[in-house]
C-alpha positions as CSV (number, residue, x, y, z in Angstrom):
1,X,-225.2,130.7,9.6
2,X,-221.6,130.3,10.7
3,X,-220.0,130.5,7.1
4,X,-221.7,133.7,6.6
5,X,-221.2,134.7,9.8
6,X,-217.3,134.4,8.8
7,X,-217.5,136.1,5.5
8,X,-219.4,138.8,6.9
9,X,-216.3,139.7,8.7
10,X,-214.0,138.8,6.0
11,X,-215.0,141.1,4.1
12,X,-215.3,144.0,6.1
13,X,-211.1,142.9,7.1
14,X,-210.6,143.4,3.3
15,X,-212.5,146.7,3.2
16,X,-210.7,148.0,5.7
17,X,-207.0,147.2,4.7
18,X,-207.9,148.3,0.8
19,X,-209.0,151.5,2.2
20,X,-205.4,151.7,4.5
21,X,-203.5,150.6,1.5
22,X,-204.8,152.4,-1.6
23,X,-204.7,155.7,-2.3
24,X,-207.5,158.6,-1.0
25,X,-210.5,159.4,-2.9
26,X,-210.3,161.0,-6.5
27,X,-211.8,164.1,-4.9
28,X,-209.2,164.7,-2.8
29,X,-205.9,163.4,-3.9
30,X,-206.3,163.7,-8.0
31,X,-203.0,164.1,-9.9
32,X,-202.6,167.8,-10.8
33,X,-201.6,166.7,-14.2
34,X,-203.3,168.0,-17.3
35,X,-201.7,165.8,-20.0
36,X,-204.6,165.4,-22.2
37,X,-203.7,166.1,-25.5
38,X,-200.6,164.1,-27.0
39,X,-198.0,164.9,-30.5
40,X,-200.3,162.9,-32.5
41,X,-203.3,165.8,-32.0
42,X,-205.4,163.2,-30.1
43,X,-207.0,164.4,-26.6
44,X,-210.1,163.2,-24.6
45,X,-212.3,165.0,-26.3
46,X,-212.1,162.8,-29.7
47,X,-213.4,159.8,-27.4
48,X,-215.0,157.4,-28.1
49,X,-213.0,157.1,-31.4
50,X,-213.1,153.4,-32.7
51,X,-210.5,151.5,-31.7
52,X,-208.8,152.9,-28.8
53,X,-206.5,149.9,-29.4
54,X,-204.1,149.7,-31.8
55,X,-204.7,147.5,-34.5
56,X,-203.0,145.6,-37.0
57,X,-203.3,145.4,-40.8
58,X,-204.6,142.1,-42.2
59,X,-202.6,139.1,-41.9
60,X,-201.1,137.4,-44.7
61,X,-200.3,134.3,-45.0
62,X,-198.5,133.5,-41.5
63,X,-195.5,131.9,-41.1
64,X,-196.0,129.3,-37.8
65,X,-193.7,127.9,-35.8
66,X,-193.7,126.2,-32.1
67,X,-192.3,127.9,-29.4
68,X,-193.3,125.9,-26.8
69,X,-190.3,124.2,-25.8
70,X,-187.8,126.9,-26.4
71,X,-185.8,129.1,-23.6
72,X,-187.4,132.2,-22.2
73,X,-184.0,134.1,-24.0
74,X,-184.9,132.8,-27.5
75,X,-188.9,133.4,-27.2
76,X,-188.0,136.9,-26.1
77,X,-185.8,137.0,-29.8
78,X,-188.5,135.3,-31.6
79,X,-191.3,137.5,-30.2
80,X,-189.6,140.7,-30.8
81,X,-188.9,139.9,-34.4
82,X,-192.6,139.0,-34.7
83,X,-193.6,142.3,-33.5
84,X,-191.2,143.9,-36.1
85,X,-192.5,142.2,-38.9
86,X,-196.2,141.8,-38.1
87,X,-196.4,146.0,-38.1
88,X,-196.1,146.0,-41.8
89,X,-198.8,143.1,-41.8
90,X,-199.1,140.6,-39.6
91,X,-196.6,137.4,-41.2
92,X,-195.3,135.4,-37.8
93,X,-197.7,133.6,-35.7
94,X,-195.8,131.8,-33.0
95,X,-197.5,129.0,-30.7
96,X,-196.8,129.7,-27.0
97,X,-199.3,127.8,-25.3
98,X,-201.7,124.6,-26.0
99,X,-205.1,127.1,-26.2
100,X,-202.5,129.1,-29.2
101,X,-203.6,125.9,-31.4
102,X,-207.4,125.5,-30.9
103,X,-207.0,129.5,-31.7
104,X,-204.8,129.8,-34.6
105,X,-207.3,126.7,-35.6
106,X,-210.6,128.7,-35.6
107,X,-209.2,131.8,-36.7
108,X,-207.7,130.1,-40.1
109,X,-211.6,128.9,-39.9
110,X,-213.3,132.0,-39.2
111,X,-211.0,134.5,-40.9
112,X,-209.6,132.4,-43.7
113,X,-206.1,132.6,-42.8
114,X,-203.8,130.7,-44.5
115,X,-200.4,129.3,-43.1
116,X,-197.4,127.5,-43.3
117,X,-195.3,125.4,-40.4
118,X,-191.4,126.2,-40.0
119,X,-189.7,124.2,-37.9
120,X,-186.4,126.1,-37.3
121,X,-186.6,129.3,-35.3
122,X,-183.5,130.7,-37.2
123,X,-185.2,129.9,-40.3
124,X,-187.7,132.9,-39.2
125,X,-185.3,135.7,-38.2
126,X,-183.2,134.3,-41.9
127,X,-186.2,134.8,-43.8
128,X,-187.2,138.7,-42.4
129,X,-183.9,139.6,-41.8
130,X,-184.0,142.8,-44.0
131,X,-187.2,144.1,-42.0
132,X,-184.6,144.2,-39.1
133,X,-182.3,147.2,-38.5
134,X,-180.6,145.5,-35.8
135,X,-180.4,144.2,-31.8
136,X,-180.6,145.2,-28.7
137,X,-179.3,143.5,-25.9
138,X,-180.5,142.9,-22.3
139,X,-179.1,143.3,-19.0
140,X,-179.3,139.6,-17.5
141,X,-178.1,141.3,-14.0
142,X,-180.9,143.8,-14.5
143,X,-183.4,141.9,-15.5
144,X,-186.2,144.8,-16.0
145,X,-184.0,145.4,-19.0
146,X,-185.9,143.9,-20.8
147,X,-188.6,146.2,-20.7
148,X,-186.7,148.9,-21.8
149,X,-184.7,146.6,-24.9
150,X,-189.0,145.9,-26.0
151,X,-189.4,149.4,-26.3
152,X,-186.5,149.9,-27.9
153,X,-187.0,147.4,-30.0
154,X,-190.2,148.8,-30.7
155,X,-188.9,152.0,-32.2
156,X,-185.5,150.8,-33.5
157,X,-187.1,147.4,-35.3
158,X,-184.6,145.5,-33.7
159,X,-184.5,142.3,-32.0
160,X,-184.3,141.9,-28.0
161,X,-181.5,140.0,-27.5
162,X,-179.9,137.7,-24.2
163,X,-176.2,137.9,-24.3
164,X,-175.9,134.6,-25.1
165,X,-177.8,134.6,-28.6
166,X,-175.5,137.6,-29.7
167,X,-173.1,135.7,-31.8
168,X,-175.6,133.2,-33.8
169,X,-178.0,136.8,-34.5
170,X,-174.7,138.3,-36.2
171,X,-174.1,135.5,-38.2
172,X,-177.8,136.3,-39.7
173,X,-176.1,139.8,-40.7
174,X,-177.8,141.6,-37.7
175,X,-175.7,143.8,-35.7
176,X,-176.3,145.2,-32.0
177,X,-177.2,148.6,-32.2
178,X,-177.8,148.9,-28.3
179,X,-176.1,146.8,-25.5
180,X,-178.1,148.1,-22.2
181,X,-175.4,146.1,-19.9
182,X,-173.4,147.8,-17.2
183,X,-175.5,151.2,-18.2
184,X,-177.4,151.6,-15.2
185,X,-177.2,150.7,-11.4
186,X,-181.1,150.1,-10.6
187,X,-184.3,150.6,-12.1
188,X,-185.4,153.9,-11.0
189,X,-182.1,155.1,-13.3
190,X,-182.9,153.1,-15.9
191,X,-186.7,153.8,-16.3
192,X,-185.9,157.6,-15.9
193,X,-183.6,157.3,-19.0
194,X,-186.0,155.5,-21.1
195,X,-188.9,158.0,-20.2
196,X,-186.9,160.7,-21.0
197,X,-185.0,159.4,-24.0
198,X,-187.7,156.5,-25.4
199,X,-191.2,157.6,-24.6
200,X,-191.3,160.7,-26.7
201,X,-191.3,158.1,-29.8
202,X,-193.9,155.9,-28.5
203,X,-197.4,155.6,-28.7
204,X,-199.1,158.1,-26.7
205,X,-202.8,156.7,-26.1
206,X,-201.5,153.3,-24.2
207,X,-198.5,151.9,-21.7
208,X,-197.9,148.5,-20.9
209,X,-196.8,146.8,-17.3
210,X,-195.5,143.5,-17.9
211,X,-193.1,141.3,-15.8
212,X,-189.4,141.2,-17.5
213,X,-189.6,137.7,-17.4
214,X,-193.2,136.9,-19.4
215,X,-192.5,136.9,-22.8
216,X,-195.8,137.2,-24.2
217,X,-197.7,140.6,-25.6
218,X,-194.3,141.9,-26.4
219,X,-195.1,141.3,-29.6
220,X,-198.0,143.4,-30.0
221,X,-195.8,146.0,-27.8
222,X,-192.6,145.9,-30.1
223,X,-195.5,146.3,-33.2
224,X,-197.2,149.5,-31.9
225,X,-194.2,151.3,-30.3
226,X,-195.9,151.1,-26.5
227,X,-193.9,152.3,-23.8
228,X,-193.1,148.9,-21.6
229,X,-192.6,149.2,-17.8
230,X,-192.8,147.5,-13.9
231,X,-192.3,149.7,-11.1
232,X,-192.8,148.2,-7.6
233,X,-195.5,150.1,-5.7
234,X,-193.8,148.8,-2.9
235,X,-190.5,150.3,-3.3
236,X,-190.8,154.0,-2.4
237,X,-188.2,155.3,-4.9
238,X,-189.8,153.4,-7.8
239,X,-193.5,153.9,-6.7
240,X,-192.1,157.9,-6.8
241,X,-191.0,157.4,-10.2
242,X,-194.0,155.3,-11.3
243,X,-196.7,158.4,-10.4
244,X,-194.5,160.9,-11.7
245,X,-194.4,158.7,-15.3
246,X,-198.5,158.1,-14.7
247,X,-199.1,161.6,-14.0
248,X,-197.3,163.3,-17.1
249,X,-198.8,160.8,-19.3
250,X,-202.5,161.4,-20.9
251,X,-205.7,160.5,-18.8
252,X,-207.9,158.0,-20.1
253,X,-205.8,155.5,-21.6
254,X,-205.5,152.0,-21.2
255,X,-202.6,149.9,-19.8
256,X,-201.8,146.2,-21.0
257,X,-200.2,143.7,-19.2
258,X,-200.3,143.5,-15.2
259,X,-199.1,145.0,-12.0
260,X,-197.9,144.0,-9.3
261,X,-199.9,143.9,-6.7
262,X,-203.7,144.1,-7.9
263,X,-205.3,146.2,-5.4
264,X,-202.9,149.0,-4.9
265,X,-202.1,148.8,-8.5
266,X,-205.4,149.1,-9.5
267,X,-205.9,151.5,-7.2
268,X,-202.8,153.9,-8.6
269,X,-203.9,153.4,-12.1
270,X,-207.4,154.6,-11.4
271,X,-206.0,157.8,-9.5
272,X,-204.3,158.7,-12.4
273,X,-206.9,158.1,-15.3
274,X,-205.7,154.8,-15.5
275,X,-207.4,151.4,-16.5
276,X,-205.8,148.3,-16.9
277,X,-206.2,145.6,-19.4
278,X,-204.7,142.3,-18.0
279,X,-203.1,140.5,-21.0
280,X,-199.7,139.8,-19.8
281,X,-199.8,136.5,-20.9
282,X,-201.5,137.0,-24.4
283,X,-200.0,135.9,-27.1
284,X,-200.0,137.1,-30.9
285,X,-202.1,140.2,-30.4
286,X,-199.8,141.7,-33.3
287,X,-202.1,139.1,-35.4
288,X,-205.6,138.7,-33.7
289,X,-205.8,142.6,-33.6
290,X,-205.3,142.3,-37.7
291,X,-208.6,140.9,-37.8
292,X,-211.7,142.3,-38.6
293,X,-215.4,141.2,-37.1
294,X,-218.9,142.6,-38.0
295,X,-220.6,143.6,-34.7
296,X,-222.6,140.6,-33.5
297,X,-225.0,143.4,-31.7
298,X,-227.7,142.3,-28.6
299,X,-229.2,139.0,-28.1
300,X,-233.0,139.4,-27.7
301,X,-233.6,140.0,-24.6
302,X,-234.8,137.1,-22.1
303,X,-238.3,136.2,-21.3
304,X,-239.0,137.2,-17.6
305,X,-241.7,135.0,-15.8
306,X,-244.0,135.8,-13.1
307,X,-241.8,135.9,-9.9
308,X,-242.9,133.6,-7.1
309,X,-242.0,133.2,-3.2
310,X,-238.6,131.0,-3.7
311,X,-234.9,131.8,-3.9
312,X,-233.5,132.4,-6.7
313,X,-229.9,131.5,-7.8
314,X,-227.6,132.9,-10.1
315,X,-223.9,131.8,-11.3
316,X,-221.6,134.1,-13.1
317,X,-217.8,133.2,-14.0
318,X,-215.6,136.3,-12.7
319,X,-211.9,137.5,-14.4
320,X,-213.0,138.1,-18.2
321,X,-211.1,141.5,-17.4
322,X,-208.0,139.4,-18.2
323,X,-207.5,138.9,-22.4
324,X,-205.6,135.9,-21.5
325,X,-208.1,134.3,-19.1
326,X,-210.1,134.8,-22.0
327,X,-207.8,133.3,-24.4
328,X,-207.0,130.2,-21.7
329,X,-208.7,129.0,-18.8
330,X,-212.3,130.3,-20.0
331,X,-211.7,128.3,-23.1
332,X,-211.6,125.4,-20.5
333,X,-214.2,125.9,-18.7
334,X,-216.6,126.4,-21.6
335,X,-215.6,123.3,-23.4
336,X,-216.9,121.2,-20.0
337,X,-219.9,119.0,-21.4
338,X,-222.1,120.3,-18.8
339,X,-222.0,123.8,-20.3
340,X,-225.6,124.6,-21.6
341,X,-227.3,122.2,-19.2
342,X,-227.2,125.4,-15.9
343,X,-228.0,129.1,-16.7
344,X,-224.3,130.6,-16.4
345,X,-223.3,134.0,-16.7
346,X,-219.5,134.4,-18.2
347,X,-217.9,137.6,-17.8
348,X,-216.4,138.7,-21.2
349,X,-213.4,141.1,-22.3
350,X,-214.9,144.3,-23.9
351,X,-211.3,145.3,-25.5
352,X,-211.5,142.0,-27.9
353,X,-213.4,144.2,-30.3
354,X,-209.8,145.7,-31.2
355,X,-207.2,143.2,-29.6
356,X,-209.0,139.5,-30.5
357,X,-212.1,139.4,-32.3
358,X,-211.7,135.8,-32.7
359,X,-212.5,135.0,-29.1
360,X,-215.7,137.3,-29.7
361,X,-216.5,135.3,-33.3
362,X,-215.9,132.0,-31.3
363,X,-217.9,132.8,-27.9
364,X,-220.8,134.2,-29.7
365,X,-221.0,131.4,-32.1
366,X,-221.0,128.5,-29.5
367,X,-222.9,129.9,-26.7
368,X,-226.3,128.4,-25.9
369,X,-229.3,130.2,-24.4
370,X,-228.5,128.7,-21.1
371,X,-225.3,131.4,-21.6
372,X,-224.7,135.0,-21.3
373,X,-222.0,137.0,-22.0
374,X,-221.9,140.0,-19.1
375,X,-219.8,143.1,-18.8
376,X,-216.3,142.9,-17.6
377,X,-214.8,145.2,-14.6
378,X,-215.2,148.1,-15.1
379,X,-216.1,148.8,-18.3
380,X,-213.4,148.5,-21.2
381,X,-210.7,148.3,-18.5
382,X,-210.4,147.4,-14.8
383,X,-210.8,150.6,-12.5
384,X,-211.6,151.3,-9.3
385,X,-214.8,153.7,-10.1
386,X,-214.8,155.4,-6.9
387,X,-211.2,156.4,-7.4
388,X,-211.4,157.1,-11.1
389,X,-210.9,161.2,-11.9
390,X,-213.1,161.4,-14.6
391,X,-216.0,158.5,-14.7
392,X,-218.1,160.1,-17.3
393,X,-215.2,160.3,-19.8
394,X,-214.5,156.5,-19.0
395,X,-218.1,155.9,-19.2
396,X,-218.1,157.4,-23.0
397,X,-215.0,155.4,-23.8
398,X,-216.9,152.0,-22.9
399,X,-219.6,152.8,-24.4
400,X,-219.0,151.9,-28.1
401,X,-217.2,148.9,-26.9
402,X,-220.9,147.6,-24.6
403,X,-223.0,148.8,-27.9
404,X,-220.7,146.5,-30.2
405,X,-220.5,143.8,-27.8
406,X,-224.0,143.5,-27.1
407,X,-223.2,143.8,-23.3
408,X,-226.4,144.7,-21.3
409,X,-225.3,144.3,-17.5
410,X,-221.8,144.9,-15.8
411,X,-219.8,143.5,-13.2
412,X,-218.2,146.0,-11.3
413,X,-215.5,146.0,-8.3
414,X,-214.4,149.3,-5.8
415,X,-211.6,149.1,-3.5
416,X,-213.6,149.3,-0.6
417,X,-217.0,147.2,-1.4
418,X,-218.9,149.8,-2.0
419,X,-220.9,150.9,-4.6
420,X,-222.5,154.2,-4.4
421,X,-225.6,155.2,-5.8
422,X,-223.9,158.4,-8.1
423,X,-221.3,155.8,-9.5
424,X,-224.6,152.9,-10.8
425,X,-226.3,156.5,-11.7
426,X,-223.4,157.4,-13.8
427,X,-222.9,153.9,-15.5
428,X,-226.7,153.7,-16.2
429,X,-226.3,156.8,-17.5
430,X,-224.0,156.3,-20.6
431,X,-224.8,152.4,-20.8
432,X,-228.0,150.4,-21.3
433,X,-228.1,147.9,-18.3
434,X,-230.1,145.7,-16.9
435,X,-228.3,145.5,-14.0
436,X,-224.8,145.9,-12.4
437,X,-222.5,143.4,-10.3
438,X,-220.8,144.1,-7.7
439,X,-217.5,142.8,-6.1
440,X,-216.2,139.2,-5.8
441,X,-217.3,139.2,-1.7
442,X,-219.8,139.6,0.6
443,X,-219.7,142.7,2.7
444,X,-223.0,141.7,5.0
445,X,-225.9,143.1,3.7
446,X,-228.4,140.8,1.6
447,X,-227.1,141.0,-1.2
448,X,-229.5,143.0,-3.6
449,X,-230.7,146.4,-3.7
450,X,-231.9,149.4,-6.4
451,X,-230.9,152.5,-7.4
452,X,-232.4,155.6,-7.0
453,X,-233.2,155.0,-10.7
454,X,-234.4,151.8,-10.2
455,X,-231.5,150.1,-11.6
456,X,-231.4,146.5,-9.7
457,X,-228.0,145.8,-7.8
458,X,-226.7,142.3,-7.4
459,X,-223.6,141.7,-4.6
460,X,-222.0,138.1,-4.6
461,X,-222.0,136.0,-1.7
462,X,-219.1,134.4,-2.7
463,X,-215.6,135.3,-1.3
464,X,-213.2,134.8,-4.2
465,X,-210.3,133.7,-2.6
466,X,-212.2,130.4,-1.3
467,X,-212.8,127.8,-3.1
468,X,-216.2,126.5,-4.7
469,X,-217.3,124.5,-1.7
470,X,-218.2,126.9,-0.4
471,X,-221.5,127.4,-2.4
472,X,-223.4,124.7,-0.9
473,X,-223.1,126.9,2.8
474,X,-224.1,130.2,1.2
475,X,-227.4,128.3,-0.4
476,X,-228.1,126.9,3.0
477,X,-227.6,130.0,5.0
478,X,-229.6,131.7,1.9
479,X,-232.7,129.4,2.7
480,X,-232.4,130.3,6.7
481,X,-232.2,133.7,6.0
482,X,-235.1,133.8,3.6
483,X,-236.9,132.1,6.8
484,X,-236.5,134.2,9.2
485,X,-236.1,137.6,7.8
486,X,-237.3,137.3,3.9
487,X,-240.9,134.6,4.6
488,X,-243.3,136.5,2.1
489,X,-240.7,137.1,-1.0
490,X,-238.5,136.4,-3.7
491,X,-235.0,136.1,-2.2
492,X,-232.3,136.7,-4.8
493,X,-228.4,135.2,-4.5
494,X,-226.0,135.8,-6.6
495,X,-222.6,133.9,-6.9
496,X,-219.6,135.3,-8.5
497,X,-218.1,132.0,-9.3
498,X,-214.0,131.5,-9.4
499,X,-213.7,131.2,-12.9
500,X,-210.1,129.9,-12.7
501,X,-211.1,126.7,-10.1
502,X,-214.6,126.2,-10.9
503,X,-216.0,124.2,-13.9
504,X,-219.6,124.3,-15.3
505,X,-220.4,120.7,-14.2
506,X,-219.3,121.6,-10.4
507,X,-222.1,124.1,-10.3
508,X,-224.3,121.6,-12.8
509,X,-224.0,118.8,-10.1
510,X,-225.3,121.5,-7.4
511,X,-227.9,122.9,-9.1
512,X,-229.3,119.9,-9.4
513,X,-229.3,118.5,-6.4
514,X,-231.5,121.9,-5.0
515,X,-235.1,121.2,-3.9
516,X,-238.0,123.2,-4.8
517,X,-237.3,126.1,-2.9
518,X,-234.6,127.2,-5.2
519,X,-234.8,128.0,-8.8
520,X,-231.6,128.5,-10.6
521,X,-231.8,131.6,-13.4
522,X,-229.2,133.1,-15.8
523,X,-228.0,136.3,-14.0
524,X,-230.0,138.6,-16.2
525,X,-232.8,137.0,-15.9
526,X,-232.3,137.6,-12.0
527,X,-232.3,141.5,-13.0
528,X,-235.5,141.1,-14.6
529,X,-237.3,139.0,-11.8
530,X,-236.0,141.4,-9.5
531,X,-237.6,144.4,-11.3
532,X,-240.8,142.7,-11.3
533,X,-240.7,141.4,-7.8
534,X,-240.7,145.1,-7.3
535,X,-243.0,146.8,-9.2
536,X,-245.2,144.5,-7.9
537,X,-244.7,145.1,-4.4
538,X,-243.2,142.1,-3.2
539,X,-239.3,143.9,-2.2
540,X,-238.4,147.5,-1.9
């Protein structure tokens, strides 16, 4: 039992630094702030309003064009004048990565979208030139700029500019109506001046965090006016700023993009109604969010056999949290010919109702019955539950978004790998599970417990930050612990797989290779064997 031995004590070493690094408890630190109704009449109480996402209108016929192999200073151009043009109705799709054409692909299948190729980037901003009022240009020397020209951009329809591209945009007939150079000496100044000057004329019911240098979502950004930062939680003066922008903005609101360091990011965000919905590199939401998908509702739920005296094994694929893992690296995994020969479990983005019902048209379609699609942390965005200031308004938020989806378990992650028994109350509450998830590491104990409401509780034995070979050492100290402590019942593991790293036909090849004392299930089928295993007496 040395492996988990070591991540037994792995994870309590993460425990305890979360708990040193993130902020105290929601009960005793929670911002003082009251900001819960916003200009546009809309407070917490309207929840859960459908879509909490901005949406586009329908696309017309869209205008494509390969941006692949251009600089980071004329994607930033290109994508800003998308996000102009698509507000009116989505007109400019732009290819940014290889998984943009197996998209744009289905969705012309799916949606009936019709297109047409351009091949010279200037030929775009020629052709929508009068939708533009002008162009705002960046600060290459302070590159967080950027940030503040999308948000600009955003509420000036102008085009975020690099110095360089200044003179080839004016002989378009596009002046600069902003030049952000030389005005400011550091962030904190700079952020403080767009807050006060910029964020009265944005959206108030979402904020984006989004490195100055990623180029993608900016579209979507520039299209709904969304106030576009990164503060570094780090850096004492802008961490100041940060909470002071988080507190006197509304509770209960999501934020796209990414931050900069996950767990005390995360951590922030949920102390100040906060949840986060990693897209930073999602392209073309200022299209996909234009699109319109009937609910595909539940799948019937699975047949639950008679449990019997063996271990029992379930895989799930972690990060679906992320839009653009989503979008990418999911896309790979599931194309991997051994998908549909292993039960798998594949966490899956609520907030693609609103932002990408394609990938929800596409997953549902193609999925086998050896797949489930499972509830993403923590709900419709990533939070840290035990942190959050008002669960039960979160809770109503997500649950439209589960009903639509068809979502009947959740995975869910705390800072400090716990998971108490009011927080899988409160979820089971407002949301039909079968079951909940918790964490991406082990924290010691066996794994799987119930709820004072009966509501089974699966932990994963895997530790995220390793890689997949570790499996084969958790099933074999599985089988010696079912030995010597577990010998007359079901013993149930559950592995949060590294769904960036870990392809369907690495876990095929293992699953196969397990002798009869192991039974591999789909992850709710686990919840269900679990619930009869103890209604019949065999665990408590």
């Amino acid at each position: 039992m040395k492996l988990n031995a070591i991540l037994v004590i792995l994870g309590l070493l993460i425990a305890s630094t979360l708990a040193n690094c993130s902020p105290q408890s929601a009960d005793s630190s929670a911002p003082t702030s009251e900001k819960n109704d916003d200009d546009t009449g809309i407070s917490t109480e309207d929840y859960p309003a459908l879509p909490i996402f901005p949406k586009s209108p329908p696309p017309g016929t869209l205008e494509v064009y390969d941006t692949r192999y251009d600089s980071l200073e004329m994607k930033l151009l290109l994508i800003s004048l998308q996000g102009v043009v698509n507000r009116t109705q989505p007109r400019i799709f732009l290819i940014t990565a290889d998984a943009e054409v197996f998209w744009l692909n289905e969705a012309k299948t799916t949606f009936s979208l019709t297109t047409e190729d351009v091949t010279d980037p200037w030929e775009l901003v020629e052709q929508f030139k009068d939708e533009i009022d002008g162009a705002v240009v960046y600060d290459p020397d302070l590159i967080q700029s950027v940030n503040v020209a999308t948000t600009f951009a955003g509420l000036n329809n102008a085009l975020v500019a690099h110095p360089s591209l200044v003179s080839q945009i004016e002989q378009h007939g596009i002046s600069v109506i902003k030049d952000l150079r030389g005005q400011f000496d550091d962030n904190v100044e700079m952020y403080r001046w767009a807050f006060e000057k910029l964020w009265p004329s944005c959206h108030h019911r979402i904020l984006a965090f989004l490195n100055a240098e990623t180029p993608t979502l900016r579209d979507y950004l520039v299209a709904h006016r969304i106030f576009t930062l990164q503060l570094d939680f780090h850096r004492p003066k802008e961490r100041e700023l940060l909470e002071e922008i988080l507190d006197k903005t509304p509770r209960n609101i999501p934020v796209l993009g990414w931050v900069i360091d996950e767990l005390i990011g995360v951590a922030t965000l949920s102390k100040y109604g906060k949840f986060l919905t990693a897209s930073d590199n999602s392209p073309n939401l200022s299209v996909y969010s234009g699109l319109e998908l009937e609910k595909p509702g539940y799948d019937e739920p699975p047949d639950i056999p008679e449990p019997e005296n063996i271990i029992y094994v379930g895989f799930a694929y972690t990060d679906a949290d992320n839009l653009a893992y989503v979008q990418g690296s999911m896309l790979t995994q599931w194309l991997d010919p051994a998908r549909g020969t292993v039960p798998l479990g594949w966490s899956f983005n609520a907030a693609a109702r609103d932002l990408a019902p394609h990938l929800v048209a596409y997953y549902q379609r193609t999925k086998t019955e050896q797949d489930v699609l499972i509830g993403p942390p923590s709900g419709i965005g990533y939070m840290y539950p035990n942190l959050y200031p008002d669960l039960d308004t979160f809770l109503k938020i997500t649950k439209p978004y589960f009903e639509w989806s068809g979502f009947r378990t959740i995975w869910l992650i705390n800072n400090d790998l716990t998971l108490s028994d009011k927080i899988v109350t409160a979820y089971t509450k407002y949301l039909a599970l079968d079951g909940i998830f918790i964490d991406y590491w082990p924290n010691g104990d066996r794994g799987f417990h119930f709820a004072s409401d009966g509501t089974p509780v699966l932990r994963s034995w895997y530790v995220y930050l390793l890689g997949p070979e570790q499996i084969s050492d958790i099933l074999a100290d599985a089988a010696v612990a079912k030995e010597y402590f577990y010998p007359d019942s079901p013993f149930f593991v559950f592995i949060g797989v590294n769904a960036w790293i870990t392809p369907p036909s690495y876990i095929a090849d293992i699953a196969n290779g397990l002798d009869e004392r192991y039974q591999v299930v789909r992850p709710d089928v686990m919840f269900g064997l679990m619930k009869k295993a103890h209604e019949q007496g065999w665990i408590e």
